[in-house]
Every structure is written in C-alpha cells, then in structure tokens.
C-alpha positions, -999 to +999 in steps of 0.1 A: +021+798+093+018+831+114+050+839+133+047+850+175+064+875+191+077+854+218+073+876+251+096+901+261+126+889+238+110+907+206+122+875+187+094+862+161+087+826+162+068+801+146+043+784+170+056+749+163+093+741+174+115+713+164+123+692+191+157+679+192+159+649+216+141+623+196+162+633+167+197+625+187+193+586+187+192+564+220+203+587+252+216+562+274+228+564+314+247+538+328+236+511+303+198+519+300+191+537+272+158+556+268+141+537+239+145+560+209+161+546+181+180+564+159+166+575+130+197+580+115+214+612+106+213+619+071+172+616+074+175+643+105+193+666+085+170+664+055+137+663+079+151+699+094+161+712+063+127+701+050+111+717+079+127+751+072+117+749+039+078+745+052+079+779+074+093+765+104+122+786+120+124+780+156+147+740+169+154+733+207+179+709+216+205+705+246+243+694+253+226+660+270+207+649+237+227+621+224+256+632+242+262+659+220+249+646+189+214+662+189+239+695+187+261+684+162+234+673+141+212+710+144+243+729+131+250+709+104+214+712+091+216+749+098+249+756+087+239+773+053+205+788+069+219+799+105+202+836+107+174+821+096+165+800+125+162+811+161+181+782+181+174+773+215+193+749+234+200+737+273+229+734+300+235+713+331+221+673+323+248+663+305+266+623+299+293+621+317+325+591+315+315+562+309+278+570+299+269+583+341+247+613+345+264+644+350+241+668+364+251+699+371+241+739+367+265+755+389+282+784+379+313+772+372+298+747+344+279+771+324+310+788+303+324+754+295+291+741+287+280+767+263+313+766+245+307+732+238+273+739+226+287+765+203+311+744+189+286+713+179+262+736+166+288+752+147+275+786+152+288+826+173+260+826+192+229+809+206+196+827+206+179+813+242+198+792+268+179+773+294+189+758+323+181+725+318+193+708+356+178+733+382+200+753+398+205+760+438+185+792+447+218+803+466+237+801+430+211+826+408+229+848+415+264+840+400+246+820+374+228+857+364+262+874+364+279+849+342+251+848+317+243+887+314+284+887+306+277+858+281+251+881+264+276+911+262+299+890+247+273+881+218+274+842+226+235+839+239+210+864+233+184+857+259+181+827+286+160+814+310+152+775+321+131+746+313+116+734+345+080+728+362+088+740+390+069+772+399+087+786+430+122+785+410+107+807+383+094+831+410+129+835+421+146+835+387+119+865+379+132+884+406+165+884+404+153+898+364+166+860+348+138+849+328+136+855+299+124+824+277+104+798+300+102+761+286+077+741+307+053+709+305+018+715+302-013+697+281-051+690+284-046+664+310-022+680+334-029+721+324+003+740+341-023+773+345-004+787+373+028+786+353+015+797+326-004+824+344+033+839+355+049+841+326+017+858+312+017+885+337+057+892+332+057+887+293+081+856+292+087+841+262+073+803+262+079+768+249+054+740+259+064+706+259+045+670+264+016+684+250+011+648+240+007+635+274+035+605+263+014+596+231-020+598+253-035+627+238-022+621+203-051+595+192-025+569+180-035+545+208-076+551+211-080+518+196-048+495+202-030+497+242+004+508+231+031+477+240+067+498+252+099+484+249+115+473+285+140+501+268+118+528+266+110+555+297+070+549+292+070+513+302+080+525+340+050+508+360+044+546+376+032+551+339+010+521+336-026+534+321-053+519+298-043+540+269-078+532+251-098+549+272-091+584+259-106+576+227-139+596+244-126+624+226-133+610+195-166+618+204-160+657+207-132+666+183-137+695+162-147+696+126-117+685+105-093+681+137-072+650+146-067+640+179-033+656+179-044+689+161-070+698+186-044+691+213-017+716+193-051+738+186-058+735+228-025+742+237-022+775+217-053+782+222-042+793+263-027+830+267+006+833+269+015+801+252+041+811+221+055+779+209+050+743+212+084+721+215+076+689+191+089+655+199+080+640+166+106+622+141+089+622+107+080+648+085+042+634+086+039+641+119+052+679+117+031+684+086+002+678+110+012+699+133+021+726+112-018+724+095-031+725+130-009+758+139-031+776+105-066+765+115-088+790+133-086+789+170-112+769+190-136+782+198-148+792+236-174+760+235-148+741+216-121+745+241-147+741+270-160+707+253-125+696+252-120+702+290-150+689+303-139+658+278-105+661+297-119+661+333-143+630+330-114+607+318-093+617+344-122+611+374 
C-alpha cells in the first residue's frame, strides 16, 4: 500500500487510518449510550497489531472515546511499535462525572487534556492533535500559543481540528494553526469547498463518514437496516429507505465492492490524504486496504459514480 505525504507536515501516511471510536466499546452520556458494543479488548489489540503487520501505520482516536479507553487501548497495542505508527488523537468532548458531556476547548483544558492523552497512550509525544469541541474564535489565539509551546516541548508534533465547519478553518489558517484537517465528506454529501482549502494551503487531511452511516457501503442494498433504540442511526432525522442506493450496483467498477469504489471515490478527490475507518473487523480493513492498491477511477468512472450519486439524492 503506497504511503502519502500528508500536506505540509512532511509526515508519510498510509491512505487508510484506523479509527478508534468503534474500537472503545459503548460511549455513553447521561445513560444513553451510542450503540457500539464492545468488541472486547484483547480482539482490539490483536486487530491493530494485525493491521500494522498489513502496512497500515497511521490510528486516530480521542480522550472522549470510551472515556479514555479508546487511548488506553492504542498504546498498549503500540507499545512495542510506537515510532512506527503516526498517532493522531483529539481534545475538548470529553465524559465528565457521572457519565455528563464535558465539552470544552478552551485554553485552559488543552495542557491537562493532552497529558492525559499521553499517559493512556503511554507514549512522549503525539504526532497530530485536533481540536475535537470547536473552539471560540476569540480563544485561537491562546489556544495557538499553548500549542506552538506544546510542540517545543516535543509533546505534539503538528495539530489542527476535526470539524465541518468551513469559516473556523479560515480563521485557524490565518492565525497559521492548521496543520492536519479531519473533516466529513463522501459521495452523497461531497465537502468540495473544504476540501478545496486545505488543497490550496497544503493541509494535511483525514476524511471521515465516507460511509454515509453504512449507506454507501452496499451492506444494506438489499435488506433496510433495523437500529437498536441504543444506537445514534435510529434518530428519526436519520430515517431513509436504505435499499434504494443499491442503483449503484448497476455502475460499480470492474472488480469493486460498494465500499471499495466509495474508498476508490474518496481518494480519488485532490487533496484527500487519508481516510479515518470506523470498521471493527479485520475483514472489513482488509477491504479497504485492497481498495487503497487498485488503480484510481477513472475520469468516466468517477463521473458515472456522481451522476449515480445525484439521481438518488433528487
């Protein structure tokens, strides 16, 4: 699997990352957890270590995923390959007492937050930092002076945020704060002016919900999906007949799954680096990590797949 210089940072990184959330268990706030089971530690640590083993170098996580555990879990997988992986991991959503949301990014909770990041994933130093919880526009500032003194220090390389919010990028770019970008983007919902920014300042990028919540993965073209009153899809905002995006059966390139033509899509757009998985099984990642080595669409391919795209969604 060919490596990508991921923007400005200089770091080389595979185009599939490990995404940590699903691999934390249930994250639950005030009683209602999010519908993920856990599937249980000992197979996340071998699944990673597996997944190193198979080329794959770059893992996000955050201090919210599992309360910690997601964390905890990354560094003891890593703990004999650490300079080996780049490590990527988020600040401000957090659990607070009693299992309430704690959602913060003001200054004053960054140095706390990445010491306890450091110590779950049992590591000096963290490659990228995001912001995870936006911060105020009148806090950049302060937020930039802390960090830049974080990265003399040697405890995070580079940071930036994960956010879809456009405008707060614009700022964070001026005040010279960006330098990794996580944001959502897929074939259904295609973030292009997003992406267009960090394209023309050479941020480094992670693309998440590439899946469209399982309906660009081709699991449910022929059975409606039936969600858990636990789980975050079964909000009625989220109500859709799943079945209908089996149209792109019809148009799927030569030897592509659903899911590997929407990884092949997704890299496919200029200034995408890295793709932040949400799977839990090695399967799924193998996939993936076939997709990332085929050929790249080609231009009719890619327009075939849009056209696909817009029909469903009129």
């Amino acid at each position: 699997m060919k490596q990508r210089i991921l923007g400005k940072t200089g770091l080389s990184v595979t185009p599939i990352c490990v995404g940590g959330w699903q691999l934390a268990g249930p994250l639950a706030f005030d009683g209602q957890p999010d519908g993920h089971p856990d599937p249980g530690k000992d197979n996340v640590l071998r699944l990673i270590q597996e997944l190193g083993e198979r080329g794959i170098n770059f893992i996000d996580t955050a201090e919210q995923y599992g309360g910690g555990e997601s964390e905890r879990r990354v560094g003891q997988a890593l703990q004999s390959h650490r300079d080996d992986w780049i490590i990527s991991t988020k600040f401000g959503y957090r659990v607070g007492p009693g299992g309430g949301r704690n959602d913060s990014s003001s200054p004053e909770t960054i140095i706390p937050s990445i010491e306890g990041s450091l110590k779950r994933l049992n590591t000096d130093y963290i490659d990228i930092y995001l912001y995870h919880c936006a911060p105020a526009i009148s806090e950049l500032e302060k937020g930039r002076a802390i960090l830049e003194k974080l990265v003399e220090q040697g405890k995070c390389r580079y940071y930036g945020i994960s956010t879809g919010n456009v405008e707060l990028v614009r700022a964070m770019i001026q005040l010279d704060m960006m330098d990794v970008l996580q944001y959502p983007s897929n074939l259904l919902n295609d973030a292009e002016e997003m992406r267009s920014v960090a394209l023309a300042h050479n941020i480094g990028t992670q693309v998440r919900g590439i899946m469209a919540q399982g309906k660009l993965s081709g699991r449910y073209f022929k059975n409606q999906p039936e969600w858990s009153s636990d789980d975050n899809r079964s909000r009625p905002d989220n109500a859709d007949n799943y079945k209908r995006y089996s149209a792109f059966n019809a148009i799927l390139p030569e030897g592509c799954t659903m899911a590997q033509a929407t990884i092949r899509w997704t890299l496919n757009q200029p200034g995408n680096h890295s793709i932040c998985m949400g799977a839990k099984n090695l399967n799924d990642y193998i996939a993936a990590i076939e997709a990332a080595k085929m050929p790249a669409l080609t231009t009719g391919e890619q327009a075939t797949m849009e056209e696909c795209a817009a029909t469903i969604k009129s």
